[in-house]
Residue frames relative to the residue before (quaternion, step in Angstrom):
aa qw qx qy qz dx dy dz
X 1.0000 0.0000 0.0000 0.0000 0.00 0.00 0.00
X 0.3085 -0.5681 0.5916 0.4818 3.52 1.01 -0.34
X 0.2212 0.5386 -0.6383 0.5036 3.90 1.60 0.78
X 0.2641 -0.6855 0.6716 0.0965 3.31 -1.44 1.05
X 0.8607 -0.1381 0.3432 0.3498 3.30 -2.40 0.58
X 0.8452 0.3737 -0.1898 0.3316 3.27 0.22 -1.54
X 0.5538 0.7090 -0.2988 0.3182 3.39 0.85 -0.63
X 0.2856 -0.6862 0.6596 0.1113 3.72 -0.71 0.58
X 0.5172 -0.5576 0.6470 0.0546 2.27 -2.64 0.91
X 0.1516 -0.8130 0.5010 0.2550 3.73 0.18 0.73
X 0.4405 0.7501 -0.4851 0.0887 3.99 0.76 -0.33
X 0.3759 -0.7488 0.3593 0.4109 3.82 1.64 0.17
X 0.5744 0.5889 -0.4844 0.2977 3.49 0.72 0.80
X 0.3578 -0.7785 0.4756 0.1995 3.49 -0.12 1.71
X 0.4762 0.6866 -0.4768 0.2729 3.69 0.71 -0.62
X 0.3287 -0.6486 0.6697 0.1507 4.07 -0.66 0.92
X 0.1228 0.7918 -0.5983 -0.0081 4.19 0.50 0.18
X 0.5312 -0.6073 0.4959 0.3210 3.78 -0.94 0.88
X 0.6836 -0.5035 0.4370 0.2970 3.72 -1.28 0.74
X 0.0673 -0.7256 0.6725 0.1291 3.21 -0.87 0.21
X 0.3685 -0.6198 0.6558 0.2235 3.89 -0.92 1.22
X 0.3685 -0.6737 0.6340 0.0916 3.58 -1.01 1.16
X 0.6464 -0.5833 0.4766 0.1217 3.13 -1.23 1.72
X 0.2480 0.8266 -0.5049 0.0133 4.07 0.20 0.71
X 0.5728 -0.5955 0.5464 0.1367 3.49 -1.30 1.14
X 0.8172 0.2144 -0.0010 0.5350 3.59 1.69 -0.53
X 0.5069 -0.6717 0.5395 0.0280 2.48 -1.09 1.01
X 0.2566 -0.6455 0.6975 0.1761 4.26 -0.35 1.32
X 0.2762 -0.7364 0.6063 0.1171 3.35 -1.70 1.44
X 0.8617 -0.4195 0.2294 0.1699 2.77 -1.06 0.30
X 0.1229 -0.9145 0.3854 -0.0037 3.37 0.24 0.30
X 0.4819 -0.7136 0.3897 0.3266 3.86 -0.39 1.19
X 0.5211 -0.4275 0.4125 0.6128 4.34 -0.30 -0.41
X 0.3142 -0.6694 0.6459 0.1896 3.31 -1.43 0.56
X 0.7110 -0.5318 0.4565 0.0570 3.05 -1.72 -0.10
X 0.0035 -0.7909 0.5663 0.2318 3.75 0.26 0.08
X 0.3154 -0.7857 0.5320 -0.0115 3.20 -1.51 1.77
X 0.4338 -0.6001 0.5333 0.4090 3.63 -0.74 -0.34
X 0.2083 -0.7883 0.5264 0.2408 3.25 -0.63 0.73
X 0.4374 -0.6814 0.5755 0.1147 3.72 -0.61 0.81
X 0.1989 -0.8852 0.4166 -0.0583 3.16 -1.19 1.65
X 0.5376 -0.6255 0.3377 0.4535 4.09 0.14 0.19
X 0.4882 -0.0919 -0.8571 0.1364 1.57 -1.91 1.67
X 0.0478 0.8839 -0.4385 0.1555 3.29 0.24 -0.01
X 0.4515 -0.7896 0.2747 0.3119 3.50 0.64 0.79
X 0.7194 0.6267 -0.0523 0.2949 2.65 1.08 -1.87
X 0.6393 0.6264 -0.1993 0.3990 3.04 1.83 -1.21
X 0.5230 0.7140 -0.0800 0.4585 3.33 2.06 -0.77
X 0.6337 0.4705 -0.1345 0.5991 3.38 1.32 -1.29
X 0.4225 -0.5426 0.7119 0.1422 3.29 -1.51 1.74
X 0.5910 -0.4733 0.6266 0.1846 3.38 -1.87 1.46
X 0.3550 -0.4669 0.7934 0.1629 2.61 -2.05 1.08
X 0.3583 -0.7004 0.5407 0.2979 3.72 -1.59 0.88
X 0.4507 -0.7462 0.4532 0.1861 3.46 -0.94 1.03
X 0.2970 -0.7064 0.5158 0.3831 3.31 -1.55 -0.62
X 0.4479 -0.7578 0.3903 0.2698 3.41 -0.75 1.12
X 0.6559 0.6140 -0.2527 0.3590 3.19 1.11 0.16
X 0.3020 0.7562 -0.3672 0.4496 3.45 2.19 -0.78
X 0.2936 -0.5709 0.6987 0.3157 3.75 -1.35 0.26
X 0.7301 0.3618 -0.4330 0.3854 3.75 0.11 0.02
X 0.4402 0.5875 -0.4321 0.5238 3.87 1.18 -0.06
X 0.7457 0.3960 -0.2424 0.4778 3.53 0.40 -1.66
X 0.8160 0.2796 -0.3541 0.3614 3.95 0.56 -0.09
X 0.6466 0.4633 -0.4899 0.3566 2.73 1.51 0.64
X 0.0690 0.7885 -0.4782 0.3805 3.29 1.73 0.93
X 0.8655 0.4148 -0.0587 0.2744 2.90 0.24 -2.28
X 0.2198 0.6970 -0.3251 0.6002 3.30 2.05 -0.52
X 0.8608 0.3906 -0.1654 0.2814 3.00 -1.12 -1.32
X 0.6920 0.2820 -0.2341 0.6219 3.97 0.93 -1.05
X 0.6837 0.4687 -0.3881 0.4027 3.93 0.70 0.24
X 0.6550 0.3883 -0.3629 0.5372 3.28 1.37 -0.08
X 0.4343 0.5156 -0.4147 0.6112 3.77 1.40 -0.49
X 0.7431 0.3773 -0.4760 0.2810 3.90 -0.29 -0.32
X 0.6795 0.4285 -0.2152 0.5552 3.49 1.28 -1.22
X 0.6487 0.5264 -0.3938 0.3835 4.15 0.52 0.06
X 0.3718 -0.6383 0.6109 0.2849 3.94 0.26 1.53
X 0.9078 0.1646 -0.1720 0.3454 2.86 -2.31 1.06
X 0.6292 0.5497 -0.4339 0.3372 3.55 0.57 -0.34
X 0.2825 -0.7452 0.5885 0.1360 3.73 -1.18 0.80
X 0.7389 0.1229 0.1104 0.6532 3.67 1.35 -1.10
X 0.0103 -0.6650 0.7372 -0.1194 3.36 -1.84 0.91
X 0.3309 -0.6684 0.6662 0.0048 3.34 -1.30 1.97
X 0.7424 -0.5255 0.3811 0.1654 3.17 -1.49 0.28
X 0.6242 0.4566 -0.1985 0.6021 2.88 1.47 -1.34
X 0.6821 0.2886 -0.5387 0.4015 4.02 0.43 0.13
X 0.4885 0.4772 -0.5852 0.4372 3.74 0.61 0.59
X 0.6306 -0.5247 0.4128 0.3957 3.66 0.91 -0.20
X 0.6793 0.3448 -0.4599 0.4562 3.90 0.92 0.14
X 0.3279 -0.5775 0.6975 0.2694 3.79 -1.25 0.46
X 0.4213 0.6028 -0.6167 0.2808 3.68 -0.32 1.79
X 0.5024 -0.7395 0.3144 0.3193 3.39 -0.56 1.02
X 0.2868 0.8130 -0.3982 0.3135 3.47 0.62 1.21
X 0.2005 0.8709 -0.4258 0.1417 3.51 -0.54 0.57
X 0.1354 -0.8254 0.5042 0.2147 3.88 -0.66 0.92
X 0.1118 -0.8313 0.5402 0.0681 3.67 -0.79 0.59
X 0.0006 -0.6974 0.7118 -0.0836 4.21 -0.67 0.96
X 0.1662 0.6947 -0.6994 -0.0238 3.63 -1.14 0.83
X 0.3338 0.6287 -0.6682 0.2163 3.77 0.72 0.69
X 0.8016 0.2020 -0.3243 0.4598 3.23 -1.72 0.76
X 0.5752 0.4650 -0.5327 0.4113 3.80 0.41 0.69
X 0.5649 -0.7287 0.2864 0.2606 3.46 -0.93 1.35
X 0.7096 0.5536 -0.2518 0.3558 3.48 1.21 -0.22
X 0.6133 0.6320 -0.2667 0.3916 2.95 2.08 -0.43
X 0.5454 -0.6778 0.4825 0.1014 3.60 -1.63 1.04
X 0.8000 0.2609 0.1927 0.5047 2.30 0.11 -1.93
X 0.2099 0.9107 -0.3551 0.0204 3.56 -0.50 0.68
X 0.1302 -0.8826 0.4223 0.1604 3.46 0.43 1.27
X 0.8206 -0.3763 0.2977 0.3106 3.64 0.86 0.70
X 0.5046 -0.5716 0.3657 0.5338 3.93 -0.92 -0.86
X 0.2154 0.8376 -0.5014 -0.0257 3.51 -0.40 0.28
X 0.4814 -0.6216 0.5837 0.2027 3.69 -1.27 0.59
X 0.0650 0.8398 -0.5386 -0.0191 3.96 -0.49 0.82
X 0.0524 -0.7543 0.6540 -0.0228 4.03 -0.57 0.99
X 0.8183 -0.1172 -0.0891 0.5556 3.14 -1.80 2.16
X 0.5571 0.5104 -0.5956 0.2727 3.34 -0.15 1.97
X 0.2369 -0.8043 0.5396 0.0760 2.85 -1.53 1.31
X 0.5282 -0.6562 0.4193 0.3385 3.23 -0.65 0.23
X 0.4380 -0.7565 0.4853 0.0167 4.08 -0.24 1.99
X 0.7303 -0.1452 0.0584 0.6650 4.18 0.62 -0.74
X 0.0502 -0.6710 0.7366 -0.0690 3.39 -1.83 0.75
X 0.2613 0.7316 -0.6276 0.0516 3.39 -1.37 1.48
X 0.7042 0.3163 -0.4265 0.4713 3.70 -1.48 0.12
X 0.0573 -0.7669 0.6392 -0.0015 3.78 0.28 1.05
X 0.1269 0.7574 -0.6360 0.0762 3.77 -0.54 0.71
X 0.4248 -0.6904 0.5489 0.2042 3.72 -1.30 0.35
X 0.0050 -0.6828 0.7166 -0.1423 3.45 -0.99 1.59
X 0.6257 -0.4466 0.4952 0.4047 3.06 -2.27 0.84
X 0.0130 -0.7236 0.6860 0.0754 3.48 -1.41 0.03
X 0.1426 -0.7668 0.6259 0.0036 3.85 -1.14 0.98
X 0.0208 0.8583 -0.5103 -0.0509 3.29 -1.12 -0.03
X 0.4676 -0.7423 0.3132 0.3636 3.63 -0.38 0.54
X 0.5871 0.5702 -0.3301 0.4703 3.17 1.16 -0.06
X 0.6449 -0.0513 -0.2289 0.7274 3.46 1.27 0.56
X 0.5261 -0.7578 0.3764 -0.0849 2.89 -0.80 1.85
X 0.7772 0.2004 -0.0714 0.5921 3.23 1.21 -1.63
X 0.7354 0.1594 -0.3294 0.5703 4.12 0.09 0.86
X 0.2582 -0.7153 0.6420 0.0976 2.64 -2.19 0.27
X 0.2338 -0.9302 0.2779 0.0529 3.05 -0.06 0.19
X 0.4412 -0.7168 0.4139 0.3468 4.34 -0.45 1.15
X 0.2156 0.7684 -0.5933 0.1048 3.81 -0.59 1.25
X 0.3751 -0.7206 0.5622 0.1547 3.47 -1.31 0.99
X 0.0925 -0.7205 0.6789 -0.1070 3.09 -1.07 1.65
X 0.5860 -0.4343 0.5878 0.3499 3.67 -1.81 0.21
X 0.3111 -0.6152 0.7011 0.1823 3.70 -0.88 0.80
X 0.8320 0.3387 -0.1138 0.4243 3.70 0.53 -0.83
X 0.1111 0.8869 -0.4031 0.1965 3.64 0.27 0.96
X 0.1234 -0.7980 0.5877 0.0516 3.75 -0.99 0.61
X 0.1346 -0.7665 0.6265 0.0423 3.81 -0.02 1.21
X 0.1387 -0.6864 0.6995 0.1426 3.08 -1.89 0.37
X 0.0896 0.8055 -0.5687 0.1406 4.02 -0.47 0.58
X 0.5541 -0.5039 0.6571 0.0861 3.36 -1.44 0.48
X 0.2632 -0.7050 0.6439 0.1385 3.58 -0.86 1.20
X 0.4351 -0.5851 0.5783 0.3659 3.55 -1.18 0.17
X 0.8110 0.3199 -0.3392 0.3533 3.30 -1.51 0.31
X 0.6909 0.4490 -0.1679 0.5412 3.61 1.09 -1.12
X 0.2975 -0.6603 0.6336 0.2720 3.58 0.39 -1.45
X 0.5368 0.5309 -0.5901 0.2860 3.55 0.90 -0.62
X 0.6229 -0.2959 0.6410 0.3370 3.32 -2.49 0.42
X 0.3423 0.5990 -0.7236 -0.0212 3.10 -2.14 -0.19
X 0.4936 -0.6813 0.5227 0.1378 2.89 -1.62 1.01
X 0.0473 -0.6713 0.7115 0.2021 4.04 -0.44 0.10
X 0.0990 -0.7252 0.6657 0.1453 3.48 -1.58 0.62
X 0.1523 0.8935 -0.4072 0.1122 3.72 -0.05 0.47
X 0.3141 -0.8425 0.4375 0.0108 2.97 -1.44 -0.14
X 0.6808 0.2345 -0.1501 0.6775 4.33 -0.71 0.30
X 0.9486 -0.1927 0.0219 0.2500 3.26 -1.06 -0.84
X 0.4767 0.6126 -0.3239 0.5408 3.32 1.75 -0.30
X 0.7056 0.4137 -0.3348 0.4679 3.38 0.90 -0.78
X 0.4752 0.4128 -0.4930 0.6006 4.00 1.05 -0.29
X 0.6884 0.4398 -0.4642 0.3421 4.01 -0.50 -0.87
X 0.5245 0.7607 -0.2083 0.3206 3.32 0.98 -0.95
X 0.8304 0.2583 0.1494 0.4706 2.74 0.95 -1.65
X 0.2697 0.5237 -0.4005 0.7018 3.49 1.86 -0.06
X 0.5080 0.6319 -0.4735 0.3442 4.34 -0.15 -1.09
X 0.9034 0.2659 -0.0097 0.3362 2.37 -0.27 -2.32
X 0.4042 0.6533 -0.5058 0.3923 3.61 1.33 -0.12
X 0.5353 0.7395 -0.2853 0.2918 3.50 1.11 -1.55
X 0.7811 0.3623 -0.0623 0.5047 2.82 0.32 -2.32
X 0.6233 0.4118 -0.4462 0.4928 3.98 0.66 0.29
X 0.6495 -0.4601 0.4922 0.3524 3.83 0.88 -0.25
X 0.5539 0.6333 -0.3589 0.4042 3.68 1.27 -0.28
X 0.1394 0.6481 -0.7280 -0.1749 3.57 -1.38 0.01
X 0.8634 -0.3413 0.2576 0.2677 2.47 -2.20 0.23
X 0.4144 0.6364 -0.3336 0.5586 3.57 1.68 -1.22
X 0.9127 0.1951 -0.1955 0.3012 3.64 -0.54 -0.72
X 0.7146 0.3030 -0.4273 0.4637 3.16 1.32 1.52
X 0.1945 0.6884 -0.6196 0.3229 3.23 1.57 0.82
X 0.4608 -0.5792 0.5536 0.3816 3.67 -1.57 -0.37
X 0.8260 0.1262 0.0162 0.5491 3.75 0.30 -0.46
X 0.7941 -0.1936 0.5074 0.2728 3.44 -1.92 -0.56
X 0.5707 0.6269 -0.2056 0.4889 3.41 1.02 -1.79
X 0.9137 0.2964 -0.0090 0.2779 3.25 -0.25 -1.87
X 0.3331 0.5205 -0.3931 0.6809 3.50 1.87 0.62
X 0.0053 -0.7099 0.6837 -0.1691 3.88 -1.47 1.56
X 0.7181 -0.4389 0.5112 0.1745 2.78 -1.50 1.16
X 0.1856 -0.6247 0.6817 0.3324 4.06 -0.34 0.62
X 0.4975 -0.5903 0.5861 0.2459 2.97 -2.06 0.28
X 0.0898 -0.8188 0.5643 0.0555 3.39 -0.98 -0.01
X 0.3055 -0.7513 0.5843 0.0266 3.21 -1.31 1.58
X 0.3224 -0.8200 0.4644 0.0892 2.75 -1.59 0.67
């Protein structure tokens, strides 16, 4: 989500349960070297504007695939990165939660184009952050349980992700992105919007 490291799962299960690598039918292609981007912060227009859907096949889509998981590698705490914080409103987006303590299910790194999210259950309310607003975080209800559908870059193939806990929030923080959504504009109130913390 450009949701950070820090960020919690609100689903009130204290249990730390080891990852589970997610069974995949696919195989993430390849992907030329990417680029390191600025990542663009609110107000930002750009962040506001519902994606155009893309082709996964376009050589500029597919490097901006590669874009996207090079600036997600070098950006502490980050799990996910949308298109629109590189500055383009295209429904694109890379997402890796291995090694984050809340995560289950885990399908690994992968790059999804024109995906929406197909079933959604056990809506519960977790903190959520995001690099595109830097200084708060903020109390939002998501589906813990969740079936996406998306478009690999380079190939085009469909694929489903079934998942769960925290992949299935990252998931779904994405696709807020690629519609123009943040996290801000599904908190419930004043209240549920926080100061980030900060370490020294």
């Amino acid at each position: 989500m450009s949701l950070h490291a820090e960020d919690r799962d609100g689903d009130g299960d204290r249990r730390r349960l080891p990852a589970t690598p997610a069974q995949r039918a696919w195989t993430m292609p390849a992907l030329p070297a990417g680029r390191l981007r600025r990542v663009v912060e609110a107000p930002e227009p750009v962040l506001s504007q519902p994606g155009a859907d893309v082709d996964p096949n376009a050589a500029e889509i597919i490097q901006l695939a590669a874009d996207l998981v090079a600036t997600h590698a070098v950006s502490p705490g980050c799990v996910g990165l949308a298109a629109h914080q590189l500055g383009v409103a295209q429904r694109v987006f890379s997402l890796d939660v291995s090694g984050h303590p809340r995560t289950r299910t885990c399908h690994g790194l992968l790059v999804l184009c024109n995906a929406t999210v197909s079933s959604a259950t056990r809506r519960e309310r977790g903190r959520e952050g995001c690099m595109s607003v830097p200084d708060f975080t903020g109390d939002v209800a998501r589906a813990r349980r969740v079936t996406v559908r998306g478009q690999l870059p380079v190939t085009g193939a469909w694929v489903d992700l079934a998942t769960d806990a925290f992949e299935a929030v990252a998931l779904q923080h994405e696709i807020d992105h690629t519609n123009g959504v943040l996290f801000l504009d599904r908190v419930t109130g004043p209240h549920a919007v926080h100061p980030r913390r900060t370490y020294q």
